[in-house]
mmCIF file as gemmi writes it, N, C-alpha and C atoms, coordinates in Angstrom:
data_model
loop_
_atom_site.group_PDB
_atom_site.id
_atom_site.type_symbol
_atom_site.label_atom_id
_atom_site.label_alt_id
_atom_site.label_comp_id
_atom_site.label_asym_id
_atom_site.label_entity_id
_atom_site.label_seq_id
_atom_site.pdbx_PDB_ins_code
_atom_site.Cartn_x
_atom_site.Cartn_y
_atom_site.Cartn_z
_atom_site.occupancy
_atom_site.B_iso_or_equiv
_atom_site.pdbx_formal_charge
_atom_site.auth_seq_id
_atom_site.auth_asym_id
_atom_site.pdbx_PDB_model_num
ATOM 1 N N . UNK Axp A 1 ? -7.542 12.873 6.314 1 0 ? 1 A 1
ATOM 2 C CA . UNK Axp A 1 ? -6.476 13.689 5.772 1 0 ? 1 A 1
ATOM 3 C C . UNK Axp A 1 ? -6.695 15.136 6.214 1 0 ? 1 A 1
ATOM 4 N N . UNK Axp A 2 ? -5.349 15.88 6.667 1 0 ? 2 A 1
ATOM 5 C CA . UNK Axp A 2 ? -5.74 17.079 7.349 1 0 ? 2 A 1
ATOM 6 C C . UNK Axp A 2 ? -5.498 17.836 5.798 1 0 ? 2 A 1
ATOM 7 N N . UNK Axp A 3 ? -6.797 18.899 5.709 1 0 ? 3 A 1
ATOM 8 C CA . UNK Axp A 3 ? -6.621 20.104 4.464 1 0 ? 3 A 1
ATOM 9 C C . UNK Axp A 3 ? -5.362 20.647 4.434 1 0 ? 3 A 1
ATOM 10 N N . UNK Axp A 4 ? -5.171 21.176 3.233 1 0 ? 4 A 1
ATOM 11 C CA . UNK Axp A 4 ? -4.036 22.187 2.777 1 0 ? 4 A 1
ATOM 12 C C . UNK Axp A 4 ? -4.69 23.135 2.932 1 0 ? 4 A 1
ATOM 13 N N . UNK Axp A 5 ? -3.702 24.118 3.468 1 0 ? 5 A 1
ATOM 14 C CA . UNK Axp A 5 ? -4.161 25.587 3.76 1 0 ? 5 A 1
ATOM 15 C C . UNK Axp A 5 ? -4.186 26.073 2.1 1 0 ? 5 A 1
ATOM 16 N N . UNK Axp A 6 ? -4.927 27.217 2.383 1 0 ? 6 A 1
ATOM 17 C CA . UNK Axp A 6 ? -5.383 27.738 0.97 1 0 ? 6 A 1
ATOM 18 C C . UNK Axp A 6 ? -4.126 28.444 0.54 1 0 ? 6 A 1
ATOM 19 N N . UNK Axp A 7 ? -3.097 29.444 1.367 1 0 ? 7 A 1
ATOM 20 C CA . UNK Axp A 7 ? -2.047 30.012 0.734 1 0 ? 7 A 1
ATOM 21 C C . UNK Axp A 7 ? -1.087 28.832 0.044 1 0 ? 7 A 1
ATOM 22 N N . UNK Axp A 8 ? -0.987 27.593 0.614 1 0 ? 8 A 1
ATOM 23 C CA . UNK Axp A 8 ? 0.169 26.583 0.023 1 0 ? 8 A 1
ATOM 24 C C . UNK Axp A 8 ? -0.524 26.097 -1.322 1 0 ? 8 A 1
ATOM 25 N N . UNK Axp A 9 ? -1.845 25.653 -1.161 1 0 ? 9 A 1
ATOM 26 C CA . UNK Axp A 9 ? -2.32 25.415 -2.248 1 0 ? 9 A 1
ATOM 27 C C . UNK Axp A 9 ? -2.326 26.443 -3.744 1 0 ? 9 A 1
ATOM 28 N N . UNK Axp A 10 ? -1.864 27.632 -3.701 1 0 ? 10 A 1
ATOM 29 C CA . UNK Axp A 10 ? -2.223 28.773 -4.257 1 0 ? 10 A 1
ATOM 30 C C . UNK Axp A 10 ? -1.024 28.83 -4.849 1 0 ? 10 A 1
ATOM 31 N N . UNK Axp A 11 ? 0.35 28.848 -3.685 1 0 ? 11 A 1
ATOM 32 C CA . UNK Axp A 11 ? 1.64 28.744 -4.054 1 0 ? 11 A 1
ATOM 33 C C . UNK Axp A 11 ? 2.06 27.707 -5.4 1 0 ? 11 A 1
ATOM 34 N N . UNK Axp A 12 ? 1.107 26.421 -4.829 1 0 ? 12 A 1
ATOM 35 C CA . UNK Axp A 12 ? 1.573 25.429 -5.767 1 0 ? 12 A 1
ATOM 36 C C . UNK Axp A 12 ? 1.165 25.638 -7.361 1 0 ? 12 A 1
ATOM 37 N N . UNK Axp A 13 ? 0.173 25.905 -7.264 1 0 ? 13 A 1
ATOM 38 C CA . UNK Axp A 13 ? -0.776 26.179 -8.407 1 0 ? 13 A 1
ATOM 39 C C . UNK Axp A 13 ? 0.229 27.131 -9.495 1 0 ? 13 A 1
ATOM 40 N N . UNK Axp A 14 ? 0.95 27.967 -8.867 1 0 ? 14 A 1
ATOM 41 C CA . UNK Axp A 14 ? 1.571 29.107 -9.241 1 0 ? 14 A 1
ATOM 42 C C . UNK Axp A 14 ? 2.979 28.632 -9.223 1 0 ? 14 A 1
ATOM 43 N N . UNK Axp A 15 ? 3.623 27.39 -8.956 1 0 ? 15 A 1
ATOM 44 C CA . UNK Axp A 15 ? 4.832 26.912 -9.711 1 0 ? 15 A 1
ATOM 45 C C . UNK Axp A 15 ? 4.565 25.98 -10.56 1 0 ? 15 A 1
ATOM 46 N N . UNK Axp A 16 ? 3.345 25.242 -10.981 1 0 ? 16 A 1
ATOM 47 C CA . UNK Axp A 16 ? 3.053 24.385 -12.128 1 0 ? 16 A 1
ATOM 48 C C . UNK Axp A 16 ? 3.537 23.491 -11.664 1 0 ? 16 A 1
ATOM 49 N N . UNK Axp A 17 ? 4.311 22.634 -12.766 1 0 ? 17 A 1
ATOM 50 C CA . UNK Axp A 17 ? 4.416 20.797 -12.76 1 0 ? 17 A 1
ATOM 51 C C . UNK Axp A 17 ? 6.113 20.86 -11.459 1 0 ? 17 A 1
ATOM 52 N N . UNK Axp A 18 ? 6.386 21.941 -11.031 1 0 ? 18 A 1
ATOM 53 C CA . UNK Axp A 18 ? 7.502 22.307 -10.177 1 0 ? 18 A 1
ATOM 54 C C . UNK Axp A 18 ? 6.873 21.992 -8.461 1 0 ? 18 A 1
ATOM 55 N N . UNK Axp A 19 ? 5.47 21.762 -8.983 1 0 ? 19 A 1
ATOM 56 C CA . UNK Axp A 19 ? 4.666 22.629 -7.03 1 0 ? 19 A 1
ATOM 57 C C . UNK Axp A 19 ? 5.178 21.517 -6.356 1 0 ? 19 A 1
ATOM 58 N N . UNK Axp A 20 ? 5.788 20.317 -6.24 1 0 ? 20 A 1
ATOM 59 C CA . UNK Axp A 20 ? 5.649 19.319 -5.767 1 0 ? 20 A 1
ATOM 60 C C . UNK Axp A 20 ? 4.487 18.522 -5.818 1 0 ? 20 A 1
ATOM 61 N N . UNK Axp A 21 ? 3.709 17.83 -4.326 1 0 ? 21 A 1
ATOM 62 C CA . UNK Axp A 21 ? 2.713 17.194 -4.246 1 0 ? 21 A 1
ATOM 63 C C . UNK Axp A 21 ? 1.403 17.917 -5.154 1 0 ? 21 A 1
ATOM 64 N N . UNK Axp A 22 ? 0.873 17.257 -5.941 1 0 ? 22 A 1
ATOM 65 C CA . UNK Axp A 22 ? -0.487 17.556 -6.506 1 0 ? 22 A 1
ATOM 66 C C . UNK Axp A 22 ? -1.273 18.433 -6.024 1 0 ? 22 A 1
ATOM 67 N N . UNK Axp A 23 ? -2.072 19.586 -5.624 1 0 ? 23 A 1
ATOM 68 C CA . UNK Axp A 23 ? -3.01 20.039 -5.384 1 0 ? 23 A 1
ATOM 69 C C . UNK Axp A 23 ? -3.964 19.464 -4.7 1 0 ? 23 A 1
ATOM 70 N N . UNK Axp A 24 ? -4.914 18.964 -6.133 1 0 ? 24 A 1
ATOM 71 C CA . UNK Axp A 24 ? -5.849 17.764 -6.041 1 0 ? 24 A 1
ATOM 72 C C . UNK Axp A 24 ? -5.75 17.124 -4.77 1 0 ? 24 A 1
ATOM 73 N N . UNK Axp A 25 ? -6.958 16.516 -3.784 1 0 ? 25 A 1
ATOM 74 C CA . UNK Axp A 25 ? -6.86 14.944 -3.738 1 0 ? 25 A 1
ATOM 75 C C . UNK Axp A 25 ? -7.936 13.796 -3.748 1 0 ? 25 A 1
ATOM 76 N N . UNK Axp A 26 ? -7.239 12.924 -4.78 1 0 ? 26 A 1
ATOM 77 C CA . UNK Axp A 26 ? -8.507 11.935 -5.28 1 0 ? 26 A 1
ATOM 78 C C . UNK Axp A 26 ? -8.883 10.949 -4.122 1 0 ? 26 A 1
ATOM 79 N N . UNK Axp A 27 ? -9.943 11.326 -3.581 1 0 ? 27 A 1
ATOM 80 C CA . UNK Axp A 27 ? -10.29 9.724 -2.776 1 0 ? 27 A 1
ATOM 81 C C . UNK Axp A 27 ? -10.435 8.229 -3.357 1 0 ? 27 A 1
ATOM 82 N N . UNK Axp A 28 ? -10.683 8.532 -4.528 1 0 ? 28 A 1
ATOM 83 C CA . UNK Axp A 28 ? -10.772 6.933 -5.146 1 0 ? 28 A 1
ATOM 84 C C . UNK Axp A 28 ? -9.07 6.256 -5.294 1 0 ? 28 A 1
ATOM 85 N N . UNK Axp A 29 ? -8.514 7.287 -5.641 1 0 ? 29 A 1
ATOM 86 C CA . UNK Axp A 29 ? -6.543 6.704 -5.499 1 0 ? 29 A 1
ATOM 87 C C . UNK Axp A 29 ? -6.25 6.049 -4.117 1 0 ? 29 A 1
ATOM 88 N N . UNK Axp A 30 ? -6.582 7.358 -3.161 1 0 ? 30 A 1
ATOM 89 C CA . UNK Axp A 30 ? -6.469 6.901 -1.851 1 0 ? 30 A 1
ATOM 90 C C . UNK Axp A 30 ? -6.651 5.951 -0.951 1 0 ? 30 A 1
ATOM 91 N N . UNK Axp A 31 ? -8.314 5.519 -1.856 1 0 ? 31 A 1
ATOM 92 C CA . UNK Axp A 31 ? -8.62 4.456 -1.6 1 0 ? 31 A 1
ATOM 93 C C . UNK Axp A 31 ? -8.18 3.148 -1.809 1 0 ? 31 A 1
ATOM 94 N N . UNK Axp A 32 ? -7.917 3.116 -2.827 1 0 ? 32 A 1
ATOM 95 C CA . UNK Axp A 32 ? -6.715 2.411 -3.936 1 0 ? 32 A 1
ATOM 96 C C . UNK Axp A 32 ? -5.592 1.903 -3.077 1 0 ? 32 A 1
ATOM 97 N N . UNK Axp A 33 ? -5.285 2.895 -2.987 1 0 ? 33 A 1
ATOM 98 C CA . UNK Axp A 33 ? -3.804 3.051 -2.564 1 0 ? 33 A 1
ATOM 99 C C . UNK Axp A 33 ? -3.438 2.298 -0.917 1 0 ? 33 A 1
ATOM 100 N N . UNK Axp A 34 ? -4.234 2.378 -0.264 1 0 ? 34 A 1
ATOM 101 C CA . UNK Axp A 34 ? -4.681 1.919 1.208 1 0 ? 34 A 1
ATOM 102 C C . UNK Axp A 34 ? -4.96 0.651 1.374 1 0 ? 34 A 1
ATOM 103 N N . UNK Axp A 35 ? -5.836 0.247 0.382 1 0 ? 35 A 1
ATOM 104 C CA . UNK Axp A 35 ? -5.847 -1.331 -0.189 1 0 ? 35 A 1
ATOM 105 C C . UNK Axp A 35 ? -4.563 -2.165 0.271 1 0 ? 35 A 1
ATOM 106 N N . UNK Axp A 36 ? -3.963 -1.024 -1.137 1 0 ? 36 A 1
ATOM 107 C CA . UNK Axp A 36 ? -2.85 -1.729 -1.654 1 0 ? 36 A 1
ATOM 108 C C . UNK Axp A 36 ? -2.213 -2.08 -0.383 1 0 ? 36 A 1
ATOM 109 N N . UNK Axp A 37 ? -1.883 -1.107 0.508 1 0 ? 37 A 1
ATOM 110 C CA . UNK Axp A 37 ? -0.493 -0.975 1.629 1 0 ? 37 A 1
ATOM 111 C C . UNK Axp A 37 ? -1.113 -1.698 2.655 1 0 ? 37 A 1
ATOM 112 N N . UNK Axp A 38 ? -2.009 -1.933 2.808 1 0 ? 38 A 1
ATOM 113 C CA . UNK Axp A 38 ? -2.874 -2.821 4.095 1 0 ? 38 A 1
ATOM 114 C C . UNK Axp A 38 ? -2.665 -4.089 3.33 1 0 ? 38 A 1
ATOM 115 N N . UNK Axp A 39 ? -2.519 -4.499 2.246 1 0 ? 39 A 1
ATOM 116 C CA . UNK Axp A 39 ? -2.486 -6.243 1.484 1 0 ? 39 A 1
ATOM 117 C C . UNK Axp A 39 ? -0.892 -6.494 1.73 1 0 ? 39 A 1
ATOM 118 N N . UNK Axp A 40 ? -0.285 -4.983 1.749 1 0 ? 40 A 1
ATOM 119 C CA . UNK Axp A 40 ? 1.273 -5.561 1.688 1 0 ? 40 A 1
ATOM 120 C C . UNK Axp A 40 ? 1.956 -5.804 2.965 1 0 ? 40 A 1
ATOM 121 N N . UNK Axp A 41 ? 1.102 -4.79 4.142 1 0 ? 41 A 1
ATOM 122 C CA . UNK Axp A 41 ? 1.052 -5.101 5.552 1 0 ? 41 A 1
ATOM 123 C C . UNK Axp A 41 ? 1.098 -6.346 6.284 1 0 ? 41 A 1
ATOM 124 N N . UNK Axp A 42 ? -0.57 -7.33 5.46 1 0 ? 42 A 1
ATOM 125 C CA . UNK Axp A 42 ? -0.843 -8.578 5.858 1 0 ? 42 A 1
ATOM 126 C C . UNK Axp A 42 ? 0.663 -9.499 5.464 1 0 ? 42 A 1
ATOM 127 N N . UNK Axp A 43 ? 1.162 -9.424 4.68 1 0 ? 43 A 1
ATOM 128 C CA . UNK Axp A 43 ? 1.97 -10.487 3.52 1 0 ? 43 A 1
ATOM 129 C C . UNK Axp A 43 ? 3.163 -10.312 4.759 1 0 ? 43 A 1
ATOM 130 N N . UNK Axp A 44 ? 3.407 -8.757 5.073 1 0 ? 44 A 1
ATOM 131 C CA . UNK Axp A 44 ? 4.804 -8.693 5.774 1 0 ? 44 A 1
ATOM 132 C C . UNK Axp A 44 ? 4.702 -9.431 7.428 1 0 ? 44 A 1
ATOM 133 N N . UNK Axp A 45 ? 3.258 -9.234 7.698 1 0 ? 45 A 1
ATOM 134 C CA . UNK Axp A 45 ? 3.261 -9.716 9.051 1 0 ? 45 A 1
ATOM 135 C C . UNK Axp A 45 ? 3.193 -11.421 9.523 1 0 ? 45 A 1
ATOM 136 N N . UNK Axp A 46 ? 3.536 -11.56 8.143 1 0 ? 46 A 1
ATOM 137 C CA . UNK Axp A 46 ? 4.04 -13.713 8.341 1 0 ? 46 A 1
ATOM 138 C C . UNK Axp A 46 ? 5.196 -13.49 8.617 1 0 ? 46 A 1
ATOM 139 N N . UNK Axp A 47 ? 5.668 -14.065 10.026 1 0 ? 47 A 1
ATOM 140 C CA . UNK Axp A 47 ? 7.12 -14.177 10.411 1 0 ? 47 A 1
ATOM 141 C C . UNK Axp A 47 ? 7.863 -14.599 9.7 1 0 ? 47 A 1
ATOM 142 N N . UNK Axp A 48 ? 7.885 -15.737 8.605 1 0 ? 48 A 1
ATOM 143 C CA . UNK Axp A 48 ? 9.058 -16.207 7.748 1 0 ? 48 A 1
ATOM 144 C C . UNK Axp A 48 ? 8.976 -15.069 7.339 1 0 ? 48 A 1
ATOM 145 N N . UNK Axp A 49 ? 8.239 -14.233 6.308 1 0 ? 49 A 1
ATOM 146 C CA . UNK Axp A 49 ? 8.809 -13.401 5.183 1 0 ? 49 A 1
ATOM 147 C C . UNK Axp A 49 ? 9.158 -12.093 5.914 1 0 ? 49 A 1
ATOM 148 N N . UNK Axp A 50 ? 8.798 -11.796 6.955 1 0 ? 50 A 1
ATOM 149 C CA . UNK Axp A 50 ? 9.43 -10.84 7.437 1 0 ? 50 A 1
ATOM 150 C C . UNK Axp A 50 ? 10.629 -10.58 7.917 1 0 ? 50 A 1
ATOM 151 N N . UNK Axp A 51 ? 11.282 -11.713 8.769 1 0 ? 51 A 1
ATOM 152 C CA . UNK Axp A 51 ? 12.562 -11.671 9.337 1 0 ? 51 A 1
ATOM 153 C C . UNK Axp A 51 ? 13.34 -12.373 8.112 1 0 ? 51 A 1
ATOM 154 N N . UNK Axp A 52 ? 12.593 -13.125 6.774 1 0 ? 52 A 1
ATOM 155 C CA . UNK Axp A 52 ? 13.02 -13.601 5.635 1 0 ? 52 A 1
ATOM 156 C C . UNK Axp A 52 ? 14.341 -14.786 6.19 1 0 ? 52 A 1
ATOM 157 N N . UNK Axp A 53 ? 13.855 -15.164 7.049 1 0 ? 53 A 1
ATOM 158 C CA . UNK Axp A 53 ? 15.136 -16.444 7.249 1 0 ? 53 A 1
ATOM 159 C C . UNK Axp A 53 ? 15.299 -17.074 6.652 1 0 ? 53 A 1
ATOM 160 N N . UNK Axp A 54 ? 14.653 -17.782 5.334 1 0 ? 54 A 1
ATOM 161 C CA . UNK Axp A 54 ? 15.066 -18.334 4.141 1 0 ? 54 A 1
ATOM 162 C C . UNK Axp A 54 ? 15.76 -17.092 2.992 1 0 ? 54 A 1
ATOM 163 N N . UNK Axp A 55 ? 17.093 -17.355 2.974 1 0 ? 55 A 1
ATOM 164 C CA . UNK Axp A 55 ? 17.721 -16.246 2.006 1 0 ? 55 A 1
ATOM 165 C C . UNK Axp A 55 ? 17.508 -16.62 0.284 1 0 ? 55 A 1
ATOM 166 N N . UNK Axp A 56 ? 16.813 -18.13 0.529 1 0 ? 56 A 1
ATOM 167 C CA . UNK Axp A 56 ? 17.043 -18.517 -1.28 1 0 ? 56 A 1
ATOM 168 C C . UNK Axp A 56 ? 16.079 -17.91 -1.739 1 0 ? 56 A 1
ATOM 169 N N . UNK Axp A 57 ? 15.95 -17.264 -3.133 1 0 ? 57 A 1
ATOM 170 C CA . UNK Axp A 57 ? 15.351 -16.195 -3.398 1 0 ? 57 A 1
ATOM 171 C C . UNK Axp A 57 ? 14.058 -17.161 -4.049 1 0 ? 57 A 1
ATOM 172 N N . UNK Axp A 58 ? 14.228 -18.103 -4.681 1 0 ? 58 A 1
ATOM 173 C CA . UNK Axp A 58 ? 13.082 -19.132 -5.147 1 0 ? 58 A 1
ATOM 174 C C . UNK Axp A 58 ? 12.223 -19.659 -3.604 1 0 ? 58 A 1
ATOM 175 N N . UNK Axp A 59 ? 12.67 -20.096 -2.953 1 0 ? 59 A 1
ATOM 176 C CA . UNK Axp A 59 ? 12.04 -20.505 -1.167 1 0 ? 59 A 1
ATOM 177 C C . UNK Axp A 59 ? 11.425 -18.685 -0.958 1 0 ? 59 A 1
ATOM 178 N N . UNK Axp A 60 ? 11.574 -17.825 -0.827 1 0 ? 60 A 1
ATOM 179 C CA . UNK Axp A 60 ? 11.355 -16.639 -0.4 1 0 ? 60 A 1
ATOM 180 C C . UNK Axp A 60 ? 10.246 -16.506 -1.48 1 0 ? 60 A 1
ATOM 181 N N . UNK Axp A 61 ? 10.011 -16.283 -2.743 1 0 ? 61 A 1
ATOM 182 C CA . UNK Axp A 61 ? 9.089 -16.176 -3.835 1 0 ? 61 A 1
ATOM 183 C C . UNK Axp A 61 ? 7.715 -17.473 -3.691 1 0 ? 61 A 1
ATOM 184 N N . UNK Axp A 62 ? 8.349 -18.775 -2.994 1 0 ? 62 A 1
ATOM 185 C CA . UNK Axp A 62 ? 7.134 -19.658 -2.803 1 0 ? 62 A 1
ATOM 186 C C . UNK Axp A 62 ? 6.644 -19.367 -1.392 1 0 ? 62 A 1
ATOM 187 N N . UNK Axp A 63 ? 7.749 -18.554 -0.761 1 0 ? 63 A 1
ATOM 188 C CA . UNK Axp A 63 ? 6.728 -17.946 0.532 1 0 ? 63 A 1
ATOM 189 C C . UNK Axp A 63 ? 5.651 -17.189 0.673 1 0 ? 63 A 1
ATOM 190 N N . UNK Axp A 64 ? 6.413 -16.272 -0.195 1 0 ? 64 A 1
ATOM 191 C CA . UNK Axp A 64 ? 4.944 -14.839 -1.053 1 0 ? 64 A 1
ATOM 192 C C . UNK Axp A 64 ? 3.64 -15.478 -1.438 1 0 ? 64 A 1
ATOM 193 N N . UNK Axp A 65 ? 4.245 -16.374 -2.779 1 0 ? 65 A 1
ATOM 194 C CA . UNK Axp A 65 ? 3.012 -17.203 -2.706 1 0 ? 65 A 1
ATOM 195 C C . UNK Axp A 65 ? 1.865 -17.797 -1.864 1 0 ? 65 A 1
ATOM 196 N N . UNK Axp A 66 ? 2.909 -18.401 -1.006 1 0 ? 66 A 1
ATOM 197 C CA . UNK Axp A 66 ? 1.564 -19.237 -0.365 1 0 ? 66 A 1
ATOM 198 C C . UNK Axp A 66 ? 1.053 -18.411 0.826 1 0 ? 66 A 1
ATOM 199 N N . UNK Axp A 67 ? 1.751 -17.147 1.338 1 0 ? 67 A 1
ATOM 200 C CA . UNK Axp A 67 ? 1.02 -16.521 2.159 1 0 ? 67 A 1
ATOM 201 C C . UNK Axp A 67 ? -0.312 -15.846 0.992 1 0 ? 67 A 1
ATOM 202 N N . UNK Axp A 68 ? 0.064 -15.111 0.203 1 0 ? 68 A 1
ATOM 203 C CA . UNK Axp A 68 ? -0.967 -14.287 -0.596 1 0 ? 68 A 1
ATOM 204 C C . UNK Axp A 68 ? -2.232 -15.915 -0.921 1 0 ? 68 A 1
ATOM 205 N N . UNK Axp A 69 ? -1.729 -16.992 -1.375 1 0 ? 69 A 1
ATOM 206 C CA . UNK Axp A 69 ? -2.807 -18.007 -1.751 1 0 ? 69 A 1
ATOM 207 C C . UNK Axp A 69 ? -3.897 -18.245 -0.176 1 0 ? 69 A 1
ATOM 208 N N . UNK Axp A 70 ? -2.975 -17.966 1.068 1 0 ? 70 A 1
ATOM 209 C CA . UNK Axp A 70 ? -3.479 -17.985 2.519 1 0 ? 70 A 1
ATOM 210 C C . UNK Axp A 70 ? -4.477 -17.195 2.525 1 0 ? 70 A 1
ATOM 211 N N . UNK Axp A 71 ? -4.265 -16.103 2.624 1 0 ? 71 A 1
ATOM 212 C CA . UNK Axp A 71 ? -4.849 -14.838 2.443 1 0 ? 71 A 1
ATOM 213 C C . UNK Axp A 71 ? -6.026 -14.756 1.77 1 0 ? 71 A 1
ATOM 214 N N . UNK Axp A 72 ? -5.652 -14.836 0.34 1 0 ? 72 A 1
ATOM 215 C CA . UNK Axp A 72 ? -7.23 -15.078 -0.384 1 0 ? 72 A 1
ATOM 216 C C . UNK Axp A 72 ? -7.98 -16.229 -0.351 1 0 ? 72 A 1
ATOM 217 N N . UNK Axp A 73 ? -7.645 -17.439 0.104 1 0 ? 73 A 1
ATOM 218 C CA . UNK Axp A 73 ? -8.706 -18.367 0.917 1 0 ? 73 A 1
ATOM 219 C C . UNK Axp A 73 ? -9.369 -17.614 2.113 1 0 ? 73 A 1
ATOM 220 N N . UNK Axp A 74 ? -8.996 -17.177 2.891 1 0 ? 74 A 1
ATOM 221 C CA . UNK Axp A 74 ? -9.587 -16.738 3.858 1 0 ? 74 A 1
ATOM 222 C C . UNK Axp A 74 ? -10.046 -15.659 3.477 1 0 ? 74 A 1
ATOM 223 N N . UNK Axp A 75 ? -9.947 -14.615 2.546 1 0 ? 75 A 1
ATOM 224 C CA . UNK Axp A 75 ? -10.845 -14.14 2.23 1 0 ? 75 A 1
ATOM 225 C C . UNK Axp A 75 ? -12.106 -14.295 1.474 1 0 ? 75 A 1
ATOM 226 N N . UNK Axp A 76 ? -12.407 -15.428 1.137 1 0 ? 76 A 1
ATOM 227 C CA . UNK Axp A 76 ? -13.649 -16.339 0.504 1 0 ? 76 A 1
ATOM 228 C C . UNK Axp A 76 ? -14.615 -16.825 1.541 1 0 ? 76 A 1
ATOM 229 N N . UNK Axp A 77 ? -13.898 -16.472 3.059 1 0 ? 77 A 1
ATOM 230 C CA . UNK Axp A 77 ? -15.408 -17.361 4.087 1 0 ? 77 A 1
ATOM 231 C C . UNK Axp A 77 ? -15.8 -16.138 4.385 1 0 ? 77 A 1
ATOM 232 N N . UNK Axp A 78 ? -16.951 -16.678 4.438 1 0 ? 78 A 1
ATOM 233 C CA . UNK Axp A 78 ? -17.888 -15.526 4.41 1 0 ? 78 A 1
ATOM 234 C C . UNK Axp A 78 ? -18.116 -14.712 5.805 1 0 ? 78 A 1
ATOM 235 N N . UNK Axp A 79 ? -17.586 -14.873 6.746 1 0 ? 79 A 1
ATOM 236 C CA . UNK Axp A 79 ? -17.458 -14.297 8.156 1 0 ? 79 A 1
ATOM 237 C C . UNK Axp A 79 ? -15.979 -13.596 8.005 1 0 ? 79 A 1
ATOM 238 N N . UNK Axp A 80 ? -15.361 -13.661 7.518 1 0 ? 80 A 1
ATOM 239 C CA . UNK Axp A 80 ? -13.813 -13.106 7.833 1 0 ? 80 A 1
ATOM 240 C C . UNK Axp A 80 ? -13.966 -11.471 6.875 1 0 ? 80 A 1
């Protein structure tokens, strides 16, 4: 992450809950957060659910499924 310059940071501080983006930044969120968007990455990069060619919304929900059930099997061997 590239720093905030110290004048923007200063600015913000000095409009309160108005500054926009937070000040702060937590690496443990970030970390969090990166998780998250890299798990939702994997899920999107299964061709059915991505181009979603099944439109029935129950077929589309057992797709989610069984990619995410994919997913965390293979994340249980111990080389992957």
């Amino acid at each position: 992450m590239i720093s905030e310059p110290r004048d923007q940071t200063v600015k913000r501080k000095n409009k309160g809950r108005a500054g926009g983006r937070p000040v702060t930044w937590d690496p443990d969120l970030y970390r969090e957060r990166n998780t998250v968007e890299r798990g939702i990455n994997k899920i999107k990069a299964w061709r059915g659910l991505a181009a979603r060619y099944d439109k029935d919304p129950a077929n589309y929900q057992a797709g989610l499924a069984l990619r995410a059930a994919l997913l965390w099997l293979r994340s249980l061997q111990p080389n992957h």
